[in-house]
N, C-alpha and C positions, 0 to 999 in steps of 0.2 A: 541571191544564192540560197539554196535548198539549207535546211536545218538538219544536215545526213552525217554527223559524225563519225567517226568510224566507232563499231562496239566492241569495245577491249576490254571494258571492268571487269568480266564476268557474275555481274550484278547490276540492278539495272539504276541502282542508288549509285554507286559507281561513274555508269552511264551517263545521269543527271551532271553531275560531276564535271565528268569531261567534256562535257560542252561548252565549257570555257576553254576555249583554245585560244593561246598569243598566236598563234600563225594563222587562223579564221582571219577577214577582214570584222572590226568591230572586235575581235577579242571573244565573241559570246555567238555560239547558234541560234541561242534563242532570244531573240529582242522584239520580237512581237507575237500577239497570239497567233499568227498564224504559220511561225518558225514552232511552237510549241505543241499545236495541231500535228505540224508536219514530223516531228520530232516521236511525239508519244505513235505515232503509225509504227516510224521507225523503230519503233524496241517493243513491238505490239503490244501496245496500253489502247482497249478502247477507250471514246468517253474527250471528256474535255476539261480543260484547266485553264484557269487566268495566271495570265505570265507572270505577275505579282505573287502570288501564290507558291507559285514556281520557284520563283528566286528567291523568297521566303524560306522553300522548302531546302532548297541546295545551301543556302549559305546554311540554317541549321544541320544540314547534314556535313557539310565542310567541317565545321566546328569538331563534331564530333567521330569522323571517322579522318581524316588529313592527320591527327596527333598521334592516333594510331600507328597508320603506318610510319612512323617515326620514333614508335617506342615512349611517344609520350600521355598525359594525360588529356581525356578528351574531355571536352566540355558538353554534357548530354542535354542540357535544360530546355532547350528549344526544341532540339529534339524527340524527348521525352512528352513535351506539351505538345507535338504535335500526333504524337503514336496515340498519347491518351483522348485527344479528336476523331483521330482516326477510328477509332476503335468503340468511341462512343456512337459512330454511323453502320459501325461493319456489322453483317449478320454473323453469325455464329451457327456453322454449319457444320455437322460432319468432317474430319480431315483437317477444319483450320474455319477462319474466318472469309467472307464474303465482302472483299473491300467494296466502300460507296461509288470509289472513282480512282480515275488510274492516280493522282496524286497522295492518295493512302496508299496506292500500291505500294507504290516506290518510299513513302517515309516506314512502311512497316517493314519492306526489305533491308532499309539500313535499320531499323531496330531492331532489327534480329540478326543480323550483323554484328553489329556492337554486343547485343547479347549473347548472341551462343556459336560466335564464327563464323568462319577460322579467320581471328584476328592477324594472327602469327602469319599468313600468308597476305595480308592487305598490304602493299607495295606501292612504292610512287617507282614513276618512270626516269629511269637514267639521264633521259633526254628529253623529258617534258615534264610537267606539273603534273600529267594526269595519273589518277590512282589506278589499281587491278589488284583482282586477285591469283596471284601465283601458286597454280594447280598443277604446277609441273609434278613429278613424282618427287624429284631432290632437293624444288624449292629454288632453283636457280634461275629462274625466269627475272631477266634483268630490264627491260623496256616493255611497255604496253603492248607492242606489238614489234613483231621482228621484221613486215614488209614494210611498216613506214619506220618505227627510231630505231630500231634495231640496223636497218639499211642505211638509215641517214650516218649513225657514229661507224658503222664498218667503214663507207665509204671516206668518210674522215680523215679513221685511221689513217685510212691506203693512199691517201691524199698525203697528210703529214708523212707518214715514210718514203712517200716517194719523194717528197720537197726535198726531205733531210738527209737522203740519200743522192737526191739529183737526178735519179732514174723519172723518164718520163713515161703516158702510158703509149703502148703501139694503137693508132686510131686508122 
């Protein structure tokens, strides 16, 4: 199977993130370099990354943005040590920095993240593990996405009330 996620973080740390999906077969998009390849196309990262690296990188980022969206305290050290890497390769250009390769990409996005927001909209999904951020205007955006868990718990619902009502649907 392809390493094609769907992109719902609105961040591509985020992203990284949800590619651990329990309803993927294997749990994980990415379990080999070449799910990782396929993966960084996906969220347009040129450039190449060892899966090791990768997983490196999400679980430091899990650490530090999953507490967040839950109001609690996150644990940056990994991190943190990996931004200070990052950034020890990045050119300094104009505008911002010049990442070495798409996996500073994505650990500088979640450090700026964690640094300057919008924490207060980082969100876990109603119906799945995966994070987002909730750019709605009033903040009520409640699953990742509304064509896949958004549809999954309406359908639910309409399911349970019709059991518990007895009503069936017209097919």
């Amino acid at each position: 199977m392809e390493a094609r996620p769907r992109l719902v973080g609105g961040n591509v740390a985020l992203d990284l993130l949800n590619a651990v999906d329990p309803d993927f077969p294997g749990g994980d998009y990415l379990r080999s370099e070449a799910d990782v390849a396929i993966w960084l196309a996906h969220v347009g990262l040129a450039g190449e990354a060892r899966l090791a690296d990768v997983r490196r990188a999400r679980t430091a980022i899990d650490a530090a943005l999953r507490p967040l969206a839950v109001g609690g305290e996150p644990d940056t050290t990994a991190l943190a040590d990996l931004y200070a890497r990052a950034v020890g390769r990045a050119t300094l250009r104009p505008g911002g920095f010049a990442w070495a390769g798409p996996l500073d990409t994505i650990v500088a996005s979640a450090a700026d993240l964690v640094a300057a927001g919008p924490v207060d909209r980082l969100k876990i999904c109603g119906n799945c593990p995966w994070l987002f951020l909730d750019l709605s205007r009033n903040s009520s955006r409640r699953w990742c996405s509304m064509q896949g868990c958004g549809t999954e718990v309406k359908i639910r619902r309409l399911t349970e009330r019709r059991r518990v009502t007895g009503r069936r649907s017209a097919s």
